[in-house]
Each structure stands twice: as C-alpha cells, then as structure tokens.
C-alpha atoms as a printed R data frame, in Angstrom:
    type eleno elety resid chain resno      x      y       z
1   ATOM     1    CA   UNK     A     1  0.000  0.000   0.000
2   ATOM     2    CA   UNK     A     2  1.596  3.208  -0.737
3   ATOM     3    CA   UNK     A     3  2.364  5.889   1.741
4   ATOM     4    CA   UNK     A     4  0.196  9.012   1.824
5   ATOM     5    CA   UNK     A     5  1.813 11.964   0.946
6   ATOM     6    CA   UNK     A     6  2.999 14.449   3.817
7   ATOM     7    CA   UNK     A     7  1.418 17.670   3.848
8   ATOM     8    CA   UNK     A     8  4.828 19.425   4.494
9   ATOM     9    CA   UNK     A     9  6.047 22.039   2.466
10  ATOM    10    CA   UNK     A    10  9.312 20.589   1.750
11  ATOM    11    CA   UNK     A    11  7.661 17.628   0.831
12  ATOM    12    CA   UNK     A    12  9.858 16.346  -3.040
13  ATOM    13    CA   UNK     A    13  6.810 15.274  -4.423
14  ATOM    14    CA   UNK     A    14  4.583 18.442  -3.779
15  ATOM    15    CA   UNK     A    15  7.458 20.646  -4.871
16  ATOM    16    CA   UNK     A    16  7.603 18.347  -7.971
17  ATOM    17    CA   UNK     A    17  4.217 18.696  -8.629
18  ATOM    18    CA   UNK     A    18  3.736 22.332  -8.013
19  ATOM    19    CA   UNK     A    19  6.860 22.884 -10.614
20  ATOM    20    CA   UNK     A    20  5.020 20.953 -12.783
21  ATOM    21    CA   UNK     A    21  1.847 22.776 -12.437
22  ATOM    22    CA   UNK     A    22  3.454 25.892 -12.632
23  ATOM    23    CA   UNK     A    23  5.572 24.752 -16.283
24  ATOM    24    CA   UNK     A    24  2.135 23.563 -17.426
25  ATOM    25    CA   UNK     A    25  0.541 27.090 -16.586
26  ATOM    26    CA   UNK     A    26  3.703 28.890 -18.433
27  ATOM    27    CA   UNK     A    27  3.221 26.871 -21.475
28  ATOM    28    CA   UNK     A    28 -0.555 27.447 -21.821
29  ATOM    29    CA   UNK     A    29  0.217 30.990 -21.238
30  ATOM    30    CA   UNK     A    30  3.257 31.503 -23.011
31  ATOM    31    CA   UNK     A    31  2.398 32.287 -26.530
32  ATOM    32    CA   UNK     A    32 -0.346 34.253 -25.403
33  ATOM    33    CA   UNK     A    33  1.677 36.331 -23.585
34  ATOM    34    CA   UNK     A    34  5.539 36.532 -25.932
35  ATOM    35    CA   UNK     A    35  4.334 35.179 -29.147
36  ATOM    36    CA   UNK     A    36  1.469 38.024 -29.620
37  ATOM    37    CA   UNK     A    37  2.612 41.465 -28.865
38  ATOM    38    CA   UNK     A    38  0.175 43.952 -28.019
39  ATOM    39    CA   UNK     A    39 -1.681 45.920 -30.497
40  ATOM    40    CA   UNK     A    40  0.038 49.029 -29.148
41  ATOM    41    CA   UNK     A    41  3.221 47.387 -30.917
42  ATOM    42    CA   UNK     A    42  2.039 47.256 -34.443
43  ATOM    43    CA   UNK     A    43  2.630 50.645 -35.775
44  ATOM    44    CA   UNK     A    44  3.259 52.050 -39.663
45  ATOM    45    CA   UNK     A    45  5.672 54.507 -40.615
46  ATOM    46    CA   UNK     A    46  8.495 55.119 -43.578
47  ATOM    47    CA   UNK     A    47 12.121 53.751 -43.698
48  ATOM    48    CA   UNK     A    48 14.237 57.090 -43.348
49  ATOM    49    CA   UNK     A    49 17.801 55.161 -43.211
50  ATOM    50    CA   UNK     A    50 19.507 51.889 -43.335
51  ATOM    51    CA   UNK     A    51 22.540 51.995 -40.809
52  ATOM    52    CA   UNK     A    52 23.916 48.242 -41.478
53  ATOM    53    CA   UNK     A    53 22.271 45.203 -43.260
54  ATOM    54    CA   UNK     A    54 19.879 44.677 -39.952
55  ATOM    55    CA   UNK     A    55 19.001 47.695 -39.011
56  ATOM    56    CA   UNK     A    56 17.245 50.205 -40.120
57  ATOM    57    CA   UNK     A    57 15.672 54.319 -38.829
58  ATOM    58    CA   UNK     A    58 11.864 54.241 -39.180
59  ATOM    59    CA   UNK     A    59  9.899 57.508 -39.124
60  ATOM    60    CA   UNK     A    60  5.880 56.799 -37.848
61  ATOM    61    CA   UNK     A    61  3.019 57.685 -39.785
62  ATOM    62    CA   UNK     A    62  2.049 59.959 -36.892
63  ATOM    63    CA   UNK     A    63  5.280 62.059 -37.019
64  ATOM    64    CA   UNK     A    64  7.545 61.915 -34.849
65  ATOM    65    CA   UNK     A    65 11.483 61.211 -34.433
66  ATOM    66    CA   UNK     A    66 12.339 58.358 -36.544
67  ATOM    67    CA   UNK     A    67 12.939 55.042 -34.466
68  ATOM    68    CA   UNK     A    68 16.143 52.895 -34.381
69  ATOM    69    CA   UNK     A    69 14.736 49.293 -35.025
70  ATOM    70    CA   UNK     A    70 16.839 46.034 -35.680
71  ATOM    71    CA   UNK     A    71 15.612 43.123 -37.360
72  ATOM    72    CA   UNK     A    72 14.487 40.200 -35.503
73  ATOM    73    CA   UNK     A    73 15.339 36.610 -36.658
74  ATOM    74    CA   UNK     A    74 18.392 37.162 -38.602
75  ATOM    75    CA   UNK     A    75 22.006 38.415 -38.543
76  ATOM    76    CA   UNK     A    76 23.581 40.265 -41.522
77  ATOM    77    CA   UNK     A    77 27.568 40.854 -41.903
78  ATOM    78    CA   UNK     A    78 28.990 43.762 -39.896
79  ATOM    79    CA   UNK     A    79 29.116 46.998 -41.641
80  ATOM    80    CA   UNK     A    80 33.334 46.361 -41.490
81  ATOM    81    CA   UNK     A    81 33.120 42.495 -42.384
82  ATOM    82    CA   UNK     A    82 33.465 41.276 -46.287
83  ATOM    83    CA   UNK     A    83 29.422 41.357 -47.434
84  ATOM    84    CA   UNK     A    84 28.804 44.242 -44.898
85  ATOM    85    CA   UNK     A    85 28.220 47.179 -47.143
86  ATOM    86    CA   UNK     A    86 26.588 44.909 -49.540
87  ATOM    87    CA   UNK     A    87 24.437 43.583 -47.105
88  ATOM    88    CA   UNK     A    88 23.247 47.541 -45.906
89  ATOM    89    CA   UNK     A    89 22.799 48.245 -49.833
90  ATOM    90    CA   UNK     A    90 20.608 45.060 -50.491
91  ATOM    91    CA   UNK     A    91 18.146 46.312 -47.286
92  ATOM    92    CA   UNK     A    92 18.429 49.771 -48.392
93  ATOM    93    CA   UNK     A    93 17.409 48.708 -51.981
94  ATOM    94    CA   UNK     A    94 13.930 47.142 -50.290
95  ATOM    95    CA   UNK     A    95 13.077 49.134 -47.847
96  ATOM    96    CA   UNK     A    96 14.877 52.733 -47.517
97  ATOM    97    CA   UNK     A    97 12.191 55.489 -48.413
98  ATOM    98    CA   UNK     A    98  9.002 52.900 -48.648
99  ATOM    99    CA   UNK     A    99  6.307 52.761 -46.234
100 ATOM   100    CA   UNK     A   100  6.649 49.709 -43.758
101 ATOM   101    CA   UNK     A   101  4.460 47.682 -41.193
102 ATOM   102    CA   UNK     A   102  6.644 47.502 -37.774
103 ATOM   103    CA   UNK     A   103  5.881 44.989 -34.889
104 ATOM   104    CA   UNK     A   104  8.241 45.077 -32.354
105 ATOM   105    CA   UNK     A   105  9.014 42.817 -29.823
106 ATOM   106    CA   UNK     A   106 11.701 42.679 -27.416
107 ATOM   107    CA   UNK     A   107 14.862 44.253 -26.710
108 ATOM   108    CA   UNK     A   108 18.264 43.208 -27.808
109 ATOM   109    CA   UNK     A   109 21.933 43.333 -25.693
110 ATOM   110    CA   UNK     A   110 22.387 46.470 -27.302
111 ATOM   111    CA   UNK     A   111 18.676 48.146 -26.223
112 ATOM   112    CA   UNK     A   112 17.455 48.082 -29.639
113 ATOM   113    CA   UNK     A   113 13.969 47.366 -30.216
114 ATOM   114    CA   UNK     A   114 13.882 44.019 -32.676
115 ATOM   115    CA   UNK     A   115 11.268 44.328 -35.279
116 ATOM   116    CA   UNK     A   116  9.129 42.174 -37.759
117 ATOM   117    CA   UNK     A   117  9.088 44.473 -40.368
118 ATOM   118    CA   UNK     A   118  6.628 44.230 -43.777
119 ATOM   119    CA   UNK     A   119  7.507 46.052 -46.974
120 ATOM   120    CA   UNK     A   120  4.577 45.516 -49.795
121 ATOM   121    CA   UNK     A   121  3.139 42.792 -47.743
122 ATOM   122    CA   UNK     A   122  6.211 40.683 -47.672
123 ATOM   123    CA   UNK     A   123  8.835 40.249 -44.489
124 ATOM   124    CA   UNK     A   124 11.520 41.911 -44.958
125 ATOM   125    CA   UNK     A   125 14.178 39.551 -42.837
126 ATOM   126    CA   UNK     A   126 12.785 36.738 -45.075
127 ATOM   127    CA   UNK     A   127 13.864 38.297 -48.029
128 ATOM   128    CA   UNK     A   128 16.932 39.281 -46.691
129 ATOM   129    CA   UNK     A   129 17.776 35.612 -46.126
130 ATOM   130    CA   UNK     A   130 16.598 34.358 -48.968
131 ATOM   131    CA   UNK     A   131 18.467 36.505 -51.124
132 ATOM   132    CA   UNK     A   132 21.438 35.691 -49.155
133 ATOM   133    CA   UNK     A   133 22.506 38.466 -47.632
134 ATOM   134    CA   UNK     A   134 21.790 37.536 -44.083
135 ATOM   135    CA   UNK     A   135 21.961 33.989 -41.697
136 ATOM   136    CA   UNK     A   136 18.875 32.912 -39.793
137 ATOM   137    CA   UNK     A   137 20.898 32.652 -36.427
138 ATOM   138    CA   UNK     A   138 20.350 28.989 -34.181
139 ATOM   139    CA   UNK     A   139 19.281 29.508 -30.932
140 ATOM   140    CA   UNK     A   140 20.247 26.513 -28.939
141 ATOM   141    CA   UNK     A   141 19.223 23.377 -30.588
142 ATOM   142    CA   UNK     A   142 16.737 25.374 -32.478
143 ATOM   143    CA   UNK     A   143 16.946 25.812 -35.933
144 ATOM   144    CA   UNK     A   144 16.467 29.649 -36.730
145 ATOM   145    CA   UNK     A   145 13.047 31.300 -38.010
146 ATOM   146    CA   UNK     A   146 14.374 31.282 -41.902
147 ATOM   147    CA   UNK     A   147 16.347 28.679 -41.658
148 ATOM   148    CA   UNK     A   148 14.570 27.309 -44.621
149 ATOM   149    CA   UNK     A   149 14.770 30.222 -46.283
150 ATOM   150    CA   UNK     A   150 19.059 30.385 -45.643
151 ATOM   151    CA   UNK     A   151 19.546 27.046 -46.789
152 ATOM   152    CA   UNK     A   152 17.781 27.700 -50.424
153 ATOM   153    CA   UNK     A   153 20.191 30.851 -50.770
154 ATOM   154    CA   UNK     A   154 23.766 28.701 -49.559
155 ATOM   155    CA   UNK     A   155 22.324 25.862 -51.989
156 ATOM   156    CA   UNK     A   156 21.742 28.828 -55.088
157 ATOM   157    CA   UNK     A   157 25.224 30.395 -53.726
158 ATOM   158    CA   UNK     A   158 23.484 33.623 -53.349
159 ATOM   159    CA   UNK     A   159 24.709 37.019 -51.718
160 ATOM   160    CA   UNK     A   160 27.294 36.285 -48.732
161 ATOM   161    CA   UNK     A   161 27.242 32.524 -50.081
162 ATOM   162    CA   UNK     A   162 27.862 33.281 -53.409
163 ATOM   163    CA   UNK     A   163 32.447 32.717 -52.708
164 ATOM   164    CA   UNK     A   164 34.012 29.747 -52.465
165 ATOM   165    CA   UNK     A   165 34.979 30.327 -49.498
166 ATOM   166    CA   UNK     A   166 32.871 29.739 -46.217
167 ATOM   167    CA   UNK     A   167 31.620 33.095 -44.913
168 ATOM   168    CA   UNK     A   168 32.105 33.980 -41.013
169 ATOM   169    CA   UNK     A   169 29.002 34.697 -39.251
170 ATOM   170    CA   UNK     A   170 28.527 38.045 -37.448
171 ATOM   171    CA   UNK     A   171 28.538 36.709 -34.256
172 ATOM   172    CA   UNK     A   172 32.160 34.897 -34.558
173 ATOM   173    CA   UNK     A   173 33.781 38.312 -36.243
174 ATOM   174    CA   UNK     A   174 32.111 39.903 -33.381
175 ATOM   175    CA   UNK     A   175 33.809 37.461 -30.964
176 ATOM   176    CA   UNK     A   176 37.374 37.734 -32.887
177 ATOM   177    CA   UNK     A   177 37.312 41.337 -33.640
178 ATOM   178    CA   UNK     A   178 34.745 43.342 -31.414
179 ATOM   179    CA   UNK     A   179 32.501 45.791 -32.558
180 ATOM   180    CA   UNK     A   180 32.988 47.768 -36.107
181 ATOM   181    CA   UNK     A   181 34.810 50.914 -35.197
182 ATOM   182    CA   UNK     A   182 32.369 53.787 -35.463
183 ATOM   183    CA   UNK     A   183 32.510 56.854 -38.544
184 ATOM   184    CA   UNK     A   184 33.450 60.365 -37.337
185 ATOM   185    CA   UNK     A   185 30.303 61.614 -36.450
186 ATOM   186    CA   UNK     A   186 30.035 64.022 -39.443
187 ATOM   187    CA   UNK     A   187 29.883 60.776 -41.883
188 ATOM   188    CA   UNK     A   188 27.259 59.167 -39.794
189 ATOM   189    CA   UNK     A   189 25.185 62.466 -40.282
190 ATOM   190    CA   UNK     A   190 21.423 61.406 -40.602
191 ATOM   191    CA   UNK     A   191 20.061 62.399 -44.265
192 ATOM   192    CA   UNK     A   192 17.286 64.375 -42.659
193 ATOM   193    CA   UNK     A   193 19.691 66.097 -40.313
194 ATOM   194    CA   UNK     A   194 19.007 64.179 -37.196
C-alpha cells in the first residue's frame, strides 16, 4: 500500500508537482503572452535610413522622431566584415524610403527594439535571407526562423554565399574582432539632419 503523501512544504513530491503545475501554466500561457505582442506594438511609418544590413531608422506615420529598429530573426555581416556594405545596400534597396508595417518585440543586448518588419506585404528579414545576404541565427538546438529560407540561398550560392569560401558569421567576427569601429560623427550624419 503506498504511503500518503505528507502535507509538508518541503515535501519532493509536492514541490515536484507544483513545478510541474506551474511549467504547465507557463506553457498554456506563453504564446499568449511573448508570441502576440500587443496591439500598441504594431505601428506604420516610412524607412528614413539603413545603418547596417539589420538595421534600419523608421519615421511613424504619426510624425515623430524616426525610431532605431533592428531586425528580428536574422544576422547580416557587420558593416566592417566582407558582405557588410553589400548587405546595408541590399536592405536599403527594399526598404529605404518605402512605407513599412513595424511589430516590435523585445529588446536586444544592445537596447534596440527588434522588429518584424513588412515592406509591400512581404517580411523583410525573409527576403533578406533568402536573397542571401543575411543567416537565420540557431538559438540553442533550435533551428532559426528562416532557416529554410538560408539554406535555399547557400544551396543557389546567393549574396554572402555566393564565394568559395565559407563566410564567417557576425557573431564569430564579433567574438574575434569586437565591434565595427564607429565613422566620425560628421559621416554618420542622418540624411534628414538628425
């Protein structure tokens, strides 16, 4: 006959099955809560400048300062790594002075706001990828959001996988050399002055 369970706090089996409750709870409310971002974040506006290949200055349809955004679910070349400026000029070519469809998300290490971002209907990270001028980063054991979408562009040796030799993602020139060095100030000038 099994023993009844004690009624202790510190009880293994009623911590176990509180944590399980509670991971049970978290998943139900999970993609309620991260995977569908307020309606406050879903916000128009026009693509005033394109600093790098993933990020971009977005003025809102309201007015206002434009808005530093990065794009979520991909990594382009640094600005100072081979495929950099190509990368910037390939998002500049879709989305620099067209009107976009911004849903931001979260925050990355460097405070910027990641972004979804639609030009003419279509996501603009996707295309990126798919053109090959960007990885869909891993996370974990996770295979990244346009991972698909990367693996079409190596196969058609498009944009950054267009060489023979095997490009260096972002995140391991970032590791080796550190972060681009910075313009003077005057060259980084805004084209609207800000």
């Amino acid at each position: 006959m099994p023993l009844p369970l004690r009624s202790s706090p510190s009880c293994p089996w009623r911590r176990l099955g509180a944590a399980c409750l509670l991971a049970a709870w978290g998943l139900c409310a999970w993609p309620a809560a991260a995977g569908t971002p307020p309606a406050a974040d879903l916000w128009h506006g026009t693509v005033t400048w394109v600093t790098d290949g993933d990020t971009l200055w977005i003025r809102p349809t309201g007015g206002g300062r434009p808005r530093k955004l990065r794009l979520q679910g991909m990594d382009a070349p640094e600005i100072c790594q081979s495929g950099g400026p190509a990368a910037r000029d390939a998002l500049a070519a879709l989305t620099l002075h067209r009107p976009a469809t911004v849903r931001t998300h979260w925050r990355d290490g460097w405070g910027r706001p990641l972004a979804v971002l639609w030009v003419d209907g279509q996501d603009v990270a996707a295309r990126m990828v798919a053109s090959g001028w960007a990885w869909s980063p891993r996370w974990r054991r996770r295979a990244g959001p346009y991972a698909l979408e990367e693996a079409a562009a190596r196969a058609a040796g498009l944009g950054i996988f267009a060489s023979t030799a095997t490009p260096e993602p972002p995140s391991h020139f970032r590791k080796r050399h550190g972060p681009c060095p910075r313009p003077p100030a005057r060259a980084m000038r805004h084209p609207n002055g800000e």
